[in-house]
C-alpha positions as CSV (number, residue, x, y, z in Angstrom):
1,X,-18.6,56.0,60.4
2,X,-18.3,53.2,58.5
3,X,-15.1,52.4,56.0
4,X,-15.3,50.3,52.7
5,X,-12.4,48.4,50.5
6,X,-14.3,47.9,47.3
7,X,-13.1,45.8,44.0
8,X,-11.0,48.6,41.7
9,X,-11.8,48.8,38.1
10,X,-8.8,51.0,37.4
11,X,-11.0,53.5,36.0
12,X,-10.5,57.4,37.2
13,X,-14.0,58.3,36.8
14,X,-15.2,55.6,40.1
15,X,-12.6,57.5,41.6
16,X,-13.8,60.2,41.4
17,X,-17.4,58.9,42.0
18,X,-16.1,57.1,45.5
19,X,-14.3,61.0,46.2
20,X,-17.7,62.4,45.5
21,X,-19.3,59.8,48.0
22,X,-17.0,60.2,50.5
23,X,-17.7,64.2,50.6
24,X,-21.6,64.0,50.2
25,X,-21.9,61.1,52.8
26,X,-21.5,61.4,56.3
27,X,-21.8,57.9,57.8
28,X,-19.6,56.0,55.5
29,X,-16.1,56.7,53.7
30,X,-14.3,54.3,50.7
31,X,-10.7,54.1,52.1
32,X,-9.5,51.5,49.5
33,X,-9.9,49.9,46.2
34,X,-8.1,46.3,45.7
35,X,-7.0,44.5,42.9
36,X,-3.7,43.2,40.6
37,X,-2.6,43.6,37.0
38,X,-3.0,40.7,34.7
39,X,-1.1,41.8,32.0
40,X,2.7,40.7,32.0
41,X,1.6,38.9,35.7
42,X,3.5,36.0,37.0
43,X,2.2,35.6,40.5
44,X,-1.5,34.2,41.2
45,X,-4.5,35.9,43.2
46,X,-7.9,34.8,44.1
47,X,-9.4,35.6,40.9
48,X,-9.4,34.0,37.5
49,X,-7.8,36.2,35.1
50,X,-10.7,36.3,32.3
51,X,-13.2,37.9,34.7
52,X,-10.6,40.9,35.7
53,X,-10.2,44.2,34.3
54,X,-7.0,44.4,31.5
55,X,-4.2,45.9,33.7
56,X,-0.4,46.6,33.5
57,X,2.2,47.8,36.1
58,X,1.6,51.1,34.0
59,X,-2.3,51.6,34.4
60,X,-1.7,50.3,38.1
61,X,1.0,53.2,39.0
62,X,-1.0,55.8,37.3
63,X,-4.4,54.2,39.0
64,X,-2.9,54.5,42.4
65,X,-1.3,57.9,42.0
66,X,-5.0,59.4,41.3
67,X,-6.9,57.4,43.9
68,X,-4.2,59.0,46.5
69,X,-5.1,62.6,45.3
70,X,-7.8,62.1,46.4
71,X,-7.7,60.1,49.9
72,X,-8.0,56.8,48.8
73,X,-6.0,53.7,49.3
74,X,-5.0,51.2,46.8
75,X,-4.3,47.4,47.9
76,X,-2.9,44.4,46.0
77,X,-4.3,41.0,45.9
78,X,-1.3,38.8,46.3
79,X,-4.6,36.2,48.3
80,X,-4.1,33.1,46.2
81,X,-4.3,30.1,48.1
82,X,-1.6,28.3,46.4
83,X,1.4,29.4,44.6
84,X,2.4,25.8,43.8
85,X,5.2,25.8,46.8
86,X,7.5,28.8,44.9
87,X,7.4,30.2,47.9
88,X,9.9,27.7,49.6
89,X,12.4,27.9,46.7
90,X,15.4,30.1,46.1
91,X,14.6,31.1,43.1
92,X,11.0,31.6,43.9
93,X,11.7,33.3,47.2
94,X,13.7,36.1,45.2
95,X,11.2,36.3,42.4
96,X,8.5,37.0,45.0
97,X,11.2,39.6,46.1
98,X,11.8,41.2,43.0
99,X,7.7,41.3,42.4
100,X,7.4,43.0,45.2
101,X,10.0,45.6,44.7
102,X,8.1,46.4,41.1
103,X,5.0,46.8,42.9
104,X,6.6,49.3,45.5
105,X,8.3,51.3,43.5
106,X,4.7,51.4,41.3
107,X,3.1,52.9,45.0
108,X,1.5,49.6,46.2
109,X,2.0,49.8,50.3
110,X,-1.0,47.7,50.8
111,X,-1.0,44.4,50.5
112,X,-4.3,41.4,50.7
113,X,-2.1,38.0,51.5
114,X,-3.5,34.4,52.2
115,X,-0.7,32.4,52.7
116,X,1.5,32.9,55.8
117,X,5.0,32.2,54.2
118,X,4.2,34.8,51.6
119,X,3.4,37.0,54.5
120,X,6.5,36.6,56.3
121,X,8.3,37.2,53.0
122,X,6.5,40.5,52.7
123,X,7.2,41.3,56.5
124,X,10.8,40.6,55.6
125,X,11.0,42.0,52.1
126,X,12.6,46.2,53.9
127,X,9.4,47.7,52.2
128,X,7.0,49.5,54.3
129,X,3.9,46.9,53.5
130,X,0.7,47.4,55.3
131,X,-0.6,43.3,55.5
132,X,-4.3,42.4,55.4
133,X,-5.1,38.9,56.1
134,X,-7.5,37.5,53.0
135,X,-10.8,36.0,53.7
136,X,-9.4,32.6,52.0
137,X,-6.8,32.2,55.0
138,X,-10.5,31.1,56.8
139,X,-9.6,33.0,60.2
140,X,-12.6,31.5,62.3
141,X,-11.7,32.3,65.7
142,X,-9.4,34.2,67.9
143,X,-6.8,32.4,68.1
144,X,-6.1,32.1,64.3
145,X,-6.6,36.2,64.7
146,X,-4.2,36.2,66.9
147,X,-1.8,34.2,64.9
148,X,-1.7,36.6,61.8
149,X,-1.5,39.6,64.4
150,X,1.7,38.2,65.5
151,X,3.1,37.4,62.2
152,X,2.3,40.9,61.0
153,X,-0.5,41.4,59.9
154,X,-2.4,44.7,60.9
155,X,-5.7,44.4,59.4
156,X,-7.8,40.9,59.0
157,X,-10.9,40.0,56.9
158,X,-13.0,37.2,58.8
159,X,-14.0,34.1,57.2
160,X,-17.4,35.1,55.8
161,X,-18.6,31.7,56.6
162,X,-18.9,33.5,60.4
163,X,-20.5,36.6,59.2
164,X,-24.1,35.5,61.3
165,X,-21.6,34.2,64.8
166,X,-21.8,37.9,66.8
167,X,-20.5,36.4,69.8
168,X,-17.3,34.8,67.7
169,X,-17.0,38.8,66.0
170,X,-16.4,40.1,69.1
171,X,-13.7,37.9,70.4
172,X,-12.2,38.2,66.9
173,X,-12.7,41.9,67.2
174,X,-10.7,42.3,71.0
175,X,-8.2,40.2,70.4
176,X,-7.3,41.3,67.3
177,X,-8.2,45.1,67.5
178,X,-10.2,47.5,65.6
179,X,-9.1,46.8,61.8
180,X,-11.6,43.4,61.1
181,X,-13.4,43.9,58.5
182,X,-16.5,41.3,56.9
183,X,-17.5,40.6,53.0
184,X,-21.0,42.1,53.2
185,X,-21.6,41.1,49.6
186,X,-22.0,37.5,50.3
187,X,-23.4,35.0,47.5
188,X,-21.4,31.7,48.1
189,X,-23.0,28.9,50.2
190,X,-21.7,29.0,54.1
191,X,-21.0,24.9,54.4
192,X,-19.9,24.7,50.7
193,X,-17.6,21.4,50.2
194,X,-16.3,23.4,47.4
195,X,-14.7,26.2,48.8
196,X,-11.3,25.3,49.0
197,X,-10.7,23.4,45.6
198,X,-12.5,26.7,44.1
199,X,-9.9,29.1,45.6
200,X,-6.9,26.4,44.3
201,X,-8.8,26.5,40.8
202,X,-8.7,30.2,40.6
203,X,-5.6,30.9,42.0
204,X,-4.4,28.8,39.1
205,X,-6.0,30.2,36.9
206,X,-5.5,33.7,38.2
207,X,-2.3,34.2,35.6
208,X,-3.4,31.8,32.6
209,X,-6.9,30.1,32.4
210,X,-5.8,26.4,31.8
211,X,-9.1,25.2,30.9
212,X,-13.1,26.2,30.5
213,X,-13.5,22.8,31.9
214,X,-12.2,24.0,35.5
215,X,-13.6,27.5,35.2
216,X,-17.3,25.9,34.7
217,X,-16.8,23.3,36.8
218,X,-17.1,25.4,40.5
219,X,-19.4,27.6,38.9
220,X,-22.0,25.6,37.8
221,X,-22.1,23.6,41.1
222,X,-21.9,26.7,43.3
223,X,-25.3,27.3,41.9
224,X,-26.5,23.9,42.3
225,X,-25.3,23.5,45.8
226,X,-27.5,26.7,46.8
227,X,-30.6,25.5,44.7
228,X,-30.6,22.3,46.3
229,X,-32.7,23.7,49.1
230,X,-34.5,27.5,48.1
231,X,-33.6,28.5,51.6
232,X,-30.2,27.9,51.5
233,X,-30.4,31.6,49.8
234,X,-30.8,32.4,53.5
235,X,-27.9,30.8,54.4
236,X,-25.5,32.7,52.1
237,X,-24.3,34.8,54.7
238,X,-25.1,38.2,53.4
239,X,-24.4,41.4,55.2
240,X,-28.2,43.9,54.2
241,X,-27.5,47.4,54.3
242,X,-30.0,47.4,56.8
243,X,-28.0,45.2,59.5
244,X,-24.9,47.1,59.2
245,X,-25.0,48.9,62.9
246,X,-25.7,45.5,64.2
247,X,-21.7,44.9,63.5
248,X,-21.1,48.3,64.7
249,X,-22.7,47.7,68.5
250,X,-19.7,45.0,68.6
251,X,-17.5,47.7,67.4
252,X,-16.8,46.3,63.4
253,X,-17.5,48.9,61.4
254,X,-14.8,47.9,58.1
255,X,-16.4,46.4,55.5
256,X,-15.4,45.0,52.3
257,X,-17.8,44.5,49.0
258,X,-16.0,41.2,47.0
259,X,-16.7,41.3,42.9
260,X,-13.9,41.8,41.2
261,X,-15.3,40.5,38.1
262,X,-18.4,42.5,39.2
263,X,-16.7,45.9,38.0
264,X,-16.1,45.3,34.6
265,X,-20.3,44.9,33.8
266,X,-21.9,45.9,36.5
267,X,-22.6,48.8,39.1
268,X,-20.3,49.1,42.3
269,X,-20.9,52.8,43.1
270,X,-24.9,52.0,43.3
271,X,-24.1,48.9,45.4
272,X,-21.8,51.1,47.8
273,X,-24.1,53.9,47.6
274,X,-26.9,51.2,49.5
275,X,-24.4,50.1,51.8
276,X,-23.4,53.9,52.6
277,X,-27.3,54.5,53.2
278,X,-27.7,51.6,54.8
279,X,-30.9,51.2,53.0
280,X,-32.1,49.3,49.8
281,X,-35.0,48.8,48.4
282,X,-34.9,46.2,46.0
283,X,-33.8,42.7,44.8
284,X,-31.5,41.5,48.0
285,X,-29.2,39.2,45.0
286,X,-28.8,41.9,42.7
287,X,-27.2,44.1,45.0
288,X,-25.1,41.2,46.4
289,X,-24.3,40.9,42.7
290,X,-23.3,44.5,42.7
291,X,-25.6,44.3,39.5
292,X,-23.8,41.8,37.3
293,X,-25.8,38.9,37.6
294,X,-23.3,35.4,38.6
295,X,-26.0,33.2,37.0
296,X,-29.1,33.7,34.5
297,X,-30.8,31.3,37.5
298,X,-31.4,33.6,40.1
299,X,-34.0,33.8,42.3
300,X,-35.0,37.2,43.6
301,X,-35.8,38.5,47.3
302,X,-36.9,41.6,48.4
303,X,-34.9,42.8,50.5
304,X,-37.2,45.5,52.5
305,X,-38.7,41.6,53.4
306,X,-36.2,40.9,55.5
307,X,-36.2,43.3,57.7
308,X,-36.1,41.3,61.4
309,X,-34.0,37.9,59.5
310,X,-30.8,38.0,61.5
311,X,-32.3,39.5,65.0
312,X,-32.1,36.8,66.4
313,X,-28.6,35.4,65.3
314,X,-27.6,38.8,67.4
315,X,-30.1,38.0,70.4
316,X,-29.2,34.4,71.0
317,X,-25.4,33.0,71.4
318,X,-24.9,30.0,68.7
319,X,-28.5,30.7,67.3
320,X,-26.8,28.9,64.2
321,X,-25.8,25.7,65.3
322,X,-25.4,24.4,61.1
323,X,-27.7,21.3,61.2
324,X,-30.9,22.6,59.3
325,X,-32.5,19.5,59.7
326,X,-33.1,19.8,62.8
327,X,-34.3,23.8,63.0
328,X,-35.7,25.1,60.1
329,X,-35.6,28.7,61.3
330,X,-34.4,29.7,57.4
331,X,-37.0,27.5,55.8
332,X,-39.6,29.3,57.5
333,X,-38.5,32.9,56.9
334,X,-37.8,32.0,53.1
335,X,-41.4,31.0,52.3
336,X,-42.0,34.8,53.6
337,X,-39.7,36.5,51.3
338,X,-39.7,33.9,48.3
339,X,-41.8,33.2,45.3
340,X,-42.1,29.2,45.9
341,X,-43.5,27.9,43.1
342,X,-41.7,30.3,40.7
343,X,-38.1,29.4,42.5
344,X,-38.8,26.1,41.8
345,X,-39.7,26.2,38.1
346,X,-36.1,27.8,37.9
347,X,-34.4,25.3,39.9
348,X,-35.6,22.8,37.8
349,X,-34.3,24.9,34.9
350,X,-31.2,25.6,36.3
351,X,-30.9,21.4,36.8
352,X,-31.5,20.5,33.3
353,X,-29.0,23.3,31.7
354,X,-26.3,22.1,33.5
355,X,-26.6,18.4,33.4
356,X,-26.7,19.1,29.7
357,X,-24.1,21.7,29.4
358,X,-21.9,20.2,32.1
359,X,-18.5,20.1,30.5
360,X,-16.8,17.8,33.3
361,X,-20.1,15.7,33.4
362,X,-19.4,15.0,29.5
363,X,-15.3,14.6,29.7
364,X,-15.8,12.0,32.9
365,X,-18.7,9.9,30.5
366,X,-16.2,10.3,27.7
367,X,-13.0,9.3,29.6
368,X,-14.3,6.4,32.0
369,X,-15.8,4.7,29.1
370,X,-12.6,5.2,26.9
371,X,-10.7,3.5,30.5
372,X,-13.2,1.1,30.4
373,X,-13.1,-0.4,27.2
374,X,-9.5,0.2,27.0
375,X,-8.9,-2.3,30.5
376,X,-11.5,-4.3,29.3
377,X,-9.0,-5.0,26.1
378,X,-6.3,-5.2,27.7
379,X,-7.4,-7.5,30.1
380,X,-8.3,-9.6,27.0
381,X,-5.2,-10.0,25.4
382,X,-3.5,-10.9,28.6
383,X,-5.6,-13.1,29.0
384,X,-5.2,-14.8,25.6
385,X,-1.5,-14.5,25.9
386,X,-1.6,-16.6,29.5
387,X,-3.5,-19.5,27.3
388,X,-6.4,-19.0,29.4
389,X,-9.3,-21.3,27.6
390,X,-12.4,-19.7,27.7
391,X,-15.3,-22.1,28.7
392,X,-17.6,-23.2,26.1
């Protein structure tokens, strides 16, 4: 069997949908939802506060009381990958402390955690906290599993970025032990520069959006990072339905569907009800979408045309070596599965909307050239006040 943490939209009636799932279905089970209020919250997560649902410590209590009528586990995203060095304060260290007391005594006993000083706060908090290690603490290998195992973590979500490295699963898998669970859901780029200032610019603006300036910025070059090449839509590290036992013969079989923004618009249950089928026929980025689409540029797949894609990432030990120059193995199966000459009529959409729109593109133009002409002044009067005679 295989077990799912999906993104919670504190609404009882995909409770009760996942309850009804998990009684109809006999090869896959929701054990948990995840998420964090935003309302009255002081402490940051991975996600910007505008795209999540509109939660309290109220709606959270009486959310996790329901879910655990009927089997299912709740866990809170404390996974922000900075929270600007509070952590190593006094006063923040017993904030963190007092947080976590709220969110005890509202039923939380699970707990998604990125950084390892707010882990060994939790470990040390006296509350019974179950700790899962986020995807954005980027466990690659063993040994970085092995660390978190020994800090106190009992459950670990891999670095997605290794989703296609079977060979690195399974070392991750026995060292650590049977709770590793993968993002199936997959839509960023696997050797995105950006990954790391992205998480920092959500986890900022996880309690307060500071700016539409940083919010657009990540976005709009996520997209343009994966439409520089069509077939780096290949390379996004997706988990199909299909491939799911693949995972399963190296003895994963947790998996976690990422979206919390997803929820609010689009269709979870339909997207779990593929994975729990482990069949879908349809457009491969609107189910990694869970049906709220991240961009009005997207470029469909069919997914049934995929069938035979990661075989050989499974077959061959470091099939993926990450120098497409000089293999090409994605280039070829994306001319199979992709509309060419229609993807790139979009790209070159996609290119001119956001060189246009580009709202960091326009405040860098605006504020080099007011520097500019501002040291260029400046530079003038100093010299006129050292008498410097200009030649004639």
């Amino acid at each position: 069997m295989n077990y799912f943490s999906m993104p919670a939209d504190f609404k009882t009636a995909t409770i009760d949908a996942y309850d009804a799932l998990n009684r109809r279905r006999s090869g896959g089970r929701v054990m948990e939802t995840y998420g964090n209020i935003t309302r009255n919250n002081t402490f940051e997560s991975g996600r910007p506060v505008n795209l999540l649902p509109d939660v309290d410590l109220e709606l959270l209590s009486q959310y996790i009381a329901y879910s655990a009528k009927r089997g299912i586990d709740f866990n809170y995203t404390l996974n922000a990958s900075t929270l600007q060095n509070r952590e190593f304060t006094p006063s923040g260290i017993a904030d963190i402390q007092s947080f976590l007391a709220r969110i005890h005594e509202a039923g939380v006993r699970n707990l998604t955690v990125t950084l390892p000083a707010l882990m060994e706060i939790a470990v040390k908090s006296g509350y019974d906290f179950s700790i899962k290690v986020s995807t954005i603490s980027q466990v690659t290998n063993a040994e970085k599993a092995a660390f978190y195992k020994r800090l106190g973590a009992d459950r670990l979500v891999v670095d997605e970025s290794i989703n296609r490295d079977f060979r690195n699963l399974e070392r991750i898998r026995r060292r650590f032990g049977e709770k590793v669970e993968l993002i199936v859901n997959v839509v960023c780029y696997k050797n995105c520069v950006y990954r790391m200032p992205h998480y920092n610019q959500m986890s900022y603006d996880s309690v307060k959006l500071a700016d539409q300036t940083s919010y657009d910025y990540f976005g709009h070059r996520c997209v343009l990072q994966r439409f520089a090449s069509i077939a780096n839509l290949m390379k996004l590290n997706w988990i199909r339905p299909e491939d799911l036992h693949y995972y399963n013969g190296i003895g994963i079989d947790r998996f976690k569907l990422q979206g919390r923004q997803a929820v609010v618009k689009g269709d979870p249950i339909r997207a779990l009800e593929a994975y729990f089928s482990e069949s879908y026929d349809g457009d491969l980025m609107e189910l990694l979408d869970m049906f709220d689409p991240t961009t009005h540029f997207r470029i469909p797949m069919d997914n049934k045309k995929l069938d035979g894609f990661i075989a050989p990432f499974v077959k061959n030990d470091h099939f993926c070596r990450n120098d497409c120059q000089s293999c090409g193995y994605c280039e070829t199966f994306a001319r199979k599965v992709i509309d060419y000459p229609a993807a790139e009529e979009l790209v070159a959409m996609a290119e001119d909307f956001f060189a246009e729109y580009d709202r960091f593109n326009g405040l860098l133009e605006k504020e080099c050239r007011r520097d500019i002409t501002g040291a260029k002044k400046l530079f003038a009067e100093e010299m006129v006040d050292a008498d410097f005679e200009f030649p004639e």
